[in-house]
C-alpha positions as CSV (number, residue, x, y, z in Angstrom):
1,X,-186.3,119.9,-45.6
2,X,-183.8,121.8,-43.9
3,X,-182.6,121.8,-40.3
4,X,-180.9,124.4,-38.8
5,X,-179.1,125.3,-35.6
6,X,-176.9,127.4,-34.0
7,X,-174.5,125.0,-31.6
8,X,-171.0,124.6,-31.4
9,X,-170.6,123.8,-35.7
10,X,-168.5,121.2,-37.1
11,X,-164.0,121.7,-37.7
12,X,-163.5,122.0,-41.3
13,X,-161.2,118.8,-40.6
14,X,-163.9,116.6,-39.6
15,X,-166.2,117.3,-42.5
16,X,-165.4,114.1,-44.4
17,X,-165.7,112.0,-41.9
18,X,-169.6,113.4,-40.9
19,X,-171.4,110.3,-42.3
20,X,-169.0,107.5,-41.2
21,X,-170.9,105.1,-38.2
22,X,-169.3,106.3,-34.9
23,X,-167.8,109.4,-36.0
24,X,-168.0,112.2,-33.8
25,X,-166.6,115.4,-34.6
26,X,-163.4,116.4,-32.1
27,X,-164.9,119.5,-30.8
28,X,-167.7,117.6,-29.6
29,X,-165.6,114.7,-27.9
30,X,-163.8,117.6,-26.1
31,X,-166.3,118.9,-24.5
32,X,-167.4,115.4,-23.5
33,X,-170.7,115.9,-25.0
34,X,-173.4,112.8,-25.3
35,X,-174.1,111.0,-28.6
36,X,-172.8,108.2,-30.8
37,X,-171.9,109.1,-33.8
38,X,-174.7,107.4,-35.7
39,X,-177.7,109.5,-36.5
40,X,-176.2,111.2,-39.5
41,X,-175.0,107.4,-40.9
42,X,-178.8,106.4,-40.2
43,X,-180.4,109.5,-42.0
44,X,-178.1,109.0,-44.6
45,X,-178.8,105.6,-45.2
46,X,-182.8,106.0,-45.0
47,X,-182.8,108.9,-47.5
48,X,-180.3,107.0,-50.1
49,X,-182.5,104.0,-50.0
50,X,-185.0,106.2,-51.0
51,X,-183.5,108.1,-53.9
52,X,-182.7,111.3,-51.9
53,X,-180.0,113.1,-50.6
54,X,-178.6,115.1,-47.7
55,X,-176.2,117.6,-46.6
56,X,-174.1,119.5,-44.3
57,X,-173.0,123.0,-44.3
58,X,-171.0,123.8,-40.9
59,X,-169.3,126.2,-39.6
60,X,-167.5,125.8,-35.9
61,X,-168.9,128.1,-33.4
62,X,-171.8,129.3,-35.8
63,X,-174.0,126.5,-36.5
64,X,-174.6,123.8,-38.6
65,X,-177.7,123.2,-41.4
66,X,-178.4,119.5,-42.2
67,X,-180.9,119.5,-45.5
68,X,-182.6,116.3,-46.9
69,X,-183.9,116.2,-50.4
70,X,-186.2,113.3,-51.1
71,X,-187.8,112.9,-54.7
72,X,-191.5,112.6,-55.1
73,X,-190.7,109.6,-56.9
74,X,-187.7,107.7,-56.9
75,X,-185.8,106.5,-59.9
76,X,-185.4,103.1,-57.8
77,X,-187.5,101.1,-55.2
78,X,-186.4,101.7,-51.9
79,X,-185.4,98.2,-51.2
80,X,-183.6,98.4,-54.8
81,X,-181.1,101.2,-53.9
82,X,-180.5,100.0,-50.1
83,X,-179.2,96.5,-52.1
84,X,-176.9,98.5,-54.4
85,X,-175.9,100.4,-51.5
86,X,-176.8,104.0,-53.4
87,X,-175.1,106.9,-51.8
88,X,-174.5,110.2,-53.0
């Protein structure tokens, strides 16, 4: 599943930071807009646990596409890979 928009995008400098709790990307903190900084974390952590995947391709001031790729069947039970702490 892909999700795709066509906002503000995320500075190349930020990109490694993207699924760290909190993180907010600096064009978004300077234009004082609302959020936490944890929904990609959360996804992240959800799909993982489940055997799957997800990624980011940005570009600032064109966009960004989030895509999530869950297995039919996992390698792992969910509760299995959220105890090893699987991330990809």
């Amino acid at each position: 599943m892909s999700v795709r928009d066509t906002g503000i995008g995320i500075p190349e400098r930020n990109k490694k930071d993207l699924f760290s709790r909190f993180f907010r990307a600096s064009n978004v903190v300077a234009r004082s807009l609302p959020g936490t900084g944890l929904g990609l974390s959360i996804s992240r952590t959800i799909v993982t646990a489940h055997g799957g995947e997800v990624h980011v391709q940005s570009q600032e001031g064109t966009g960004t596409t989030v895509t999530v790729q869950i297995p039919l069947r996992s390698t792992r039970e969910p509760r299995e890979a959220a105890a090893h702490g699987q991330r990809r």
